[in-house]
Structure formats: C-alpha cells, structure tokens
N, C-alpha and C positions, 0 to 999 in steps of 0.2 A: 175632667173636661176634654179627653179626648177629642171627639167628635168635633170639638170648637176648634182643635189646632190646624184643620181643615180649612175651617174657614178663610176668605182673604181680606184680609183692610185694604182700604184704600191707600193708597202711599203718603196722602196728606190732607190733615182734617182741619178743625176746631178744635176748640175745648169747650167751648160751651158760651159764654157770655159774649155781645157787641155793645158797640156802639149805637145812641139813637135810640129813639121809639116807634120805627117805621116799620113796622114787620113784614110787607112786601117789601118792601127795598131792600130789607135785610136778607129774607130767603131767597131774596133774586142777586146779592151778593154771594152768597152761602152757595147755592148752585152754579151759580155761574164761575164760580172762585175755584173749589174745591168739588170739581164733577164726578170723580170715583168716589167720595165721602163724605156727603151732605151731611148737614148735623142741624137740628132742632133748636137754634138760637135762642140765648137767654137775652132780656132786653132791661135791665134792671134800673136803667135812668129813667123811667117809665115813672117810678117809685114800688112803696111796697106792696108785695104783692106777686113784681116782678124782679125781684133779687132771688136768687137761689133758695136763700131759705122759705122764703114765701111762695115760694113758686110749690116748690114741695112738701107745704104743710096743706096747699092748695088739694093737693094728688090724696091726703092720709083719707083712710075711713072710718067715720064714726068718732074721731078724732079731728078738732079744729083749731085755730089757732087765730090771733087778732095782735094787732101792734099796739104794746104797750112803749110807753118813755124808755122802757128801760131792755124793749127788743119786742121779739111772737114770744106770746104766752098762750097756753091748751088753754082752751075754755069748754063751756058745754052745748054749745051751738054753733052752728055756722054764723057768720055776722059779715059784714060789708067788706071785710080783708078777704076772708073767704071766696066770698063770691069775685071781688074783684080779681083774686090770681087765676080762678079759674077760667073766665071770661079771656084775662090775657091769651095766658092757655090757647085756650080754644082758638084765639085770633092767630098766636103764631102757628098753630097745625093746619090752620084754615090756607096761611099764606104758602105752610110748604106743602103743602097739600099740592097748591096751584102751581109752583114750578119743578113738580116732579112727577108730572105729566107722562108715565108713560116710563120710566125710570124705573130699572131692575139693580140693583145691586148694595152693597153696604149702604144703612142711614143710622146713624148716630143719635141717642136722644140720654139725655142726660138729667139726674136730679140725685139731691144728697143724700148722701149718704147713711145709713142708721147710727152712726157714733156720731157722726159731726150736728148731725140734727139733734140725738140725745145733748150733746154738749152747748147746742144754743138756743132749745126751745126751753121758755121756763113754763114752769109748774104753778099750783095756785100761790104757792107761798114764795114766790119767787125767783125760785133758787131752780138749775138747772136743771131737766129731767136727767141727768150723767148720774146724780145725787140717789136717787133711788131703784134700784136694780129693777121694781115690779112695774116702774114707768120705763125705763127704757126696753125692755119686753115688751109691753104695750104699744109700744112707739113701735119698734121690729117690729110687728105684725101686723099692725096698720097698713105701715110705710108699706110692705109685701102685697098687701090686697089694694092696696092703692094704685104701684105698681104695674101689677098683672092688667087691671083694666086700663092703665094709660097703652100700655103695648099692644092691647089689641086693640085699642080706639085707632095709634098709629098704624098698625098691620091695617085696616080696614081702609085707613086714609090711602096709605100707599100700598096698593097690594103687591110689588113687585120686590121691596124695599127685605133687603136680609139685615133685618134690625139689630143693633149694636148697641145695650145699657151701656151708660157709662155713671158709676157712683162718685159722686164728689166728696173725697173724707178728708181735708185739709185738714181739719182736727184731730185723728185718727193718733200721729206722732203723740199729740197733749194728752189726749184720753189714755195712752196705753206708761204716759209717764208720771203721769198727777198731778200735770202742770195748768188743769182747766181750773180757773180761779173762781171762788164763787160769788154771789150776789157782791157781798160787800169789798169784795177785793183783796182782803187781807190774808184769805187762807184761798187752799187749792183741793178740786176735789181729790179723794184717793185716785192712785191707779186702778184701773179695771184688767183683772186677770186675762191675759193672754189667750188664755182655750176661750173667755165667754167672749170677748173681742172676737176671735174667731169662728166661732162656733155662730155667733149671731151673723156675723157676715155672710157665711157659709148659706141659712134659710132666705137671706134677703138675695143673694147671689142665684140659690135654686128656684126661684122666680122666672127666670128667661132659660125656662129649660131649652129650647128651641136653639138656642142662640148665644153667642160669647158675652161675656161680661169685663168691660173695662174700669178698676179703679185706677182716680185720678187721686193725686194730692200735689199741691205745689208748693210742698213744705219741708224740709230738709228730715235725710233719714226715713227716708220710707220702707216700710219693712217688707218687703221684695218676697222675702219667705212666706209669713202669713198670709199674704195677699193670697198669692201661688195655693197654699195649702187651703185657703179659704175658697178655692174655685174659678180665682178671679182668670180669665182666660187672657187680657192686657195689663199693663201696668201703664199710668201715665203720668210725667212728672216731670219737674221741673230741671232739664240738663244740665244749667248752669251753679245748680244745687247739691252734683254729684262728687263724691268725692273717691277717693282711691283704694277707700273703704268699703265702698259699694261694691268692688270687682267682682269678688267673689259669687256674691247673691245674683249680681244680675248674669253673670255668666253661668250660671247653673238653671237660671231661669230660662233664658236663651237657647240651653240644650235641652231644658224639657219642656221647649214647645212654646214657652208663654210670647209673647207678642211686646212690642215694646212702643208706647207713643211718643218719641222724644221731645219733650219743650226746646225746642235752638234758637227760635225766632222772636228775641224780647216781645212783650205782650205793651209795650207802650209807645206811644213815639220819640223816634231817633234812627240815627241812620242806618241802613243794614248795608250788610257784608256782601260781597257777591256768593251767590247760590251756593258754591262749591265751598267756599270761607265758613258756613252756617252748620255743616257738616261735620268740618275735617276733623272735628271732638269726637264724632262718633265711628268717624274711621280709625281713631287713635284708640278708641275704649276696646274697638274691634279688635286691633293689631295685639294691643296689650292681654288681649284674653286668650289669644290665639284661636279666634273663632275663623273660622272660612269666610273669605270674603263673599261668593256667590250667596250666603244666608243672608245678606244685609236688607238688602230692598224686597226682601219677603218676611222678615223680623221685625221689621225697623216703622212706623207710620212717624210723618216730620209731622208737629204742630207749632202753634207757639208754646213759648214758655208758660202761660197762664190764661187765664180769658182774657179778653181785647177791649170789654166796656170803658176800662182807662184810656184808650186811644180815641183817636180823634177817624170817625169816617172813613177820611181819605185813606189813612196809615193803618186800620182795619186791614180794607181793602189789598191793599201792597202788602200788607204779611200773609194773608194767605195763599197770595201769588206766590210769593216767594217762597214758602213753606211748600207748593208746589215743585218749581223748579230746582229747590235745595233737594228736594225727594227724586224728581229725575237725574240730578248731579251723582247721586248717592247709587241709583238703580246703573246707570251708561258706566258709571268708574268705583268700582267699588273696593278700589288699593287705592 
C-alpha cells in the first residue's frame, strides 16, 4: 500500500458510533467538531438496523439478514430489518451529504469487518457463520461487493472527499484465538488459521483500491503485524489497552509507513485531562521506541478510545473537541 502512505489523515477523528438518533445534528456535530476528518456516524440507539452489525448486513449482496432473539440471522430475502438499515443508511449520507458542502479532503466511513461479522451473523441453524469456512467466504465476497458500491454512492455524495474505510474487527483477537463461543455457550468455535484470517482480509481491504484502509479493534492484542501484512494502511485502537508488549510491532509499523489512530480520549462520560495530559502516553511510546519526534503529528490521528453511542450528547461533543486540541498539543510539542 504504498501509494496510501502518501495520503494525509486528518489529525483527529471518530470511530464510528454516537450518541442520539438525530442525523443532522449529528453530522453537524461530526463536521463542525472534527473539520479535517469528518466520519459517517453510526447511530445505533435508533435500534436494529443501526448498531454496526445491522448497519453492515444492510451494505451485503445478495446476502440478508433479519433480527432474531438470539442476534442477525442470513436469511433468503430482504425483510423489514433489511430495508430499515438501509433507509438509515441513506438518511445519515443524506445528512453528511449536506454539511460537507463543498469540502475537499479525508472522510471516514466505516463498517465491519469480514471476521467480526463472520463471528456474529448466525446461520440457518443458528450457530455462527465463523462455524463453517464456505459461509464465511460467502460472507467475504458479499461484504466486498457491498462495499465497493457504498464508496462510490459516498464518492458521488461527496465529490471532493479522499475517502478513508475504516473495518471494525473487535472480534478479530476471539477468531484468531478460539475464544468465539457458540450457540449454546459451552464450547468455543476453533481458531481460524492465520494466512485465511489474512488472506480474507487482505480481498476485503483490496476493495478501496483508490484509497487507505483503516482496521479498528478496541480489543486488547491486536495484531499490528497481520493487519500491516494484510494491507491495512491504519491501525486503530484502543491506547489505554496497550501494553509494553506491543513496542515492538508498533514501532516497526510506524517505520513502515502504517498510520496510527490513537484511542486517548475515554469514549464515555467523565472528566478529561487537559489536551496535552491525553497525549503524554503517546509521547512516552515515542520516547520509548526512539522514534523522531517531528514523525508524531503526521503518524499519529487522536480519537477516542472506542465509539461514543455510550456518552451522553453533550460529552460526545467535548471529546471530539478535545481529541482535537490533544492532536494540536501533540502537532506544536512533540517532546
């Protein structure tokens, strides 16, 4: 992914989910918040349909999905879940549509992942599609042609917009260790080998040829390598989840280029740090790796630590400021 280490992020985003069921309010918080790196708000208190998973069983083709007690199950029709995430959909592209008016530069749009979807959509017999290797292939190639046509609906919306995927694989950690548990709870599915974990990510990732690819996970141990080797052009993740085990991976990630979204900015309410305080972890990961200070505010994108749908509005609002002004702390001092 050469080509993509080119690209610039914006200094400080989202993750993906808010607060609310307003979608102008929301994309008029979204832009007006975070102006170099708007992002495609998920609105998932809405209900289903607009939770992540629904959202992106919404995007599959030819492949549907409907809420069951017991989660989204594939079925063989579109049906009222269907059309409602779609509809959503459409209403928040509608909204950012209208406050980015005119607006050249990164836009963010995000949906999950091919393993974490494998790991939560069930099948007719109710067991997760992770369970059968020819269903989760099915699901990959869907989810890709799904995909392709949300990013050029969005390029069309915004024509100015240097579009940013971002994959959501919180699950990603469980799949690659055999820790996703099935129907009944008492056993766990196998691990899925490493190259098809990769390999699979690798076709859904070449989907935005055009353009960089960000996986997010806000799950501890994220595997910084594979990602990398899988094309992924960002990493995005939870900072307060990093351990001193991590150095290594992410400093090699760092000198080949990849991009980093930091989580520093709790994703719920409670009190935050001043700007420069929300940082100084990632000044110290710097110091510790012995990377050049001048590569920080060009490596480095601030987010929150996770999506923000748990926060209340108001406190929404105030972390992305902040995740703002933590990012110019970060850019003006970077020892």
């Amino acid at each position: 992914m050469s080509e993509n280490s080119e690209f610039r992020f914006g200094s400080a985003t989202g993750v993906g989910s808010m607060p609310g069921g307003d979608a102008r309010e929301t994309a008029k918080t979204v832009t007006g918040s975070v102006e170099d790196f708007p992002f495609l708000a998920e609105l998932p208190a809405r209900g289903p349909g607009a939770d992540m998973i629904g959202r992106t069983a919404g995007m599959l083709v030819e492949l549907y999905a409907r809420v069951e007690p017991s989660g989204w199950r594939i079925g063989d029709r579109p049906g009222r879940d269907t059309k409602r995430a779609r509809s959503w959909l459409g209403e928040d592209l509608d909204a950012l549509e209208e406050f980015t008016q005119g607006y050249e530069g990164p836009v963010k749009v995000q949906a999950v992942g091919p393993w974490t979807l494998a790991a939560a959509l069930e099948l007719k017999n109710g067991e997760v599609a992770l369970s059968d290797p020819g269903a989760c292939r099915d699901l990959a190639g869907s989810l890709a042609e799904g995909l392709r046509s949300h990013l050029d609906e969005v390029r069309r919306r915004i024509p100015g917009a240097q579009l940013v995927l971002q994959l959501d694989e919180p699950s990603l950690t469980a799949v690659l260790r055999g820790q996703v548990k099935s129907a009944s709870g008492y056993r766990t599915h196998r691990a899925v080998d490493r190259q098809a974990v990769e390999a699979t990510l690798r076709d859904v990732v070449g989907v935005h040829g055009e353009g960089p690819v960000v996986v997010h996970s806000c799950a501890p141990d994220v595997p910084f390598a594979l990602l990398r080797r899988a094309g992924a052009a960002a990493v995005s993740f939870d900072f307060f989840l990093l351990t001193e085990r991590d150095d290594d991976v992410i400093g090699e990630a760092v000198e080949g280029g990849t991009k980093l979204l930091a989580g520093v900015v709790p994703g719920t309410d409670g009190p935050l740090s001043d700007p420069a305080g929300s940082v100084m972890g990632v000044r110290t990961l710097w110091r510790r790796l012995g990377l050049h200070p001048g590569l920080l505010a060009e490596a480095v994108t601030v987010t929150p630590s996770c999506g923000l749908a748990g926060a209340s509005p108001a406190y929404a609002r105030q972390a992305l400021a902040h995740c703002v002004r933590a990012a110019r702390s970060l850019a003006d001092n970077p020892e």
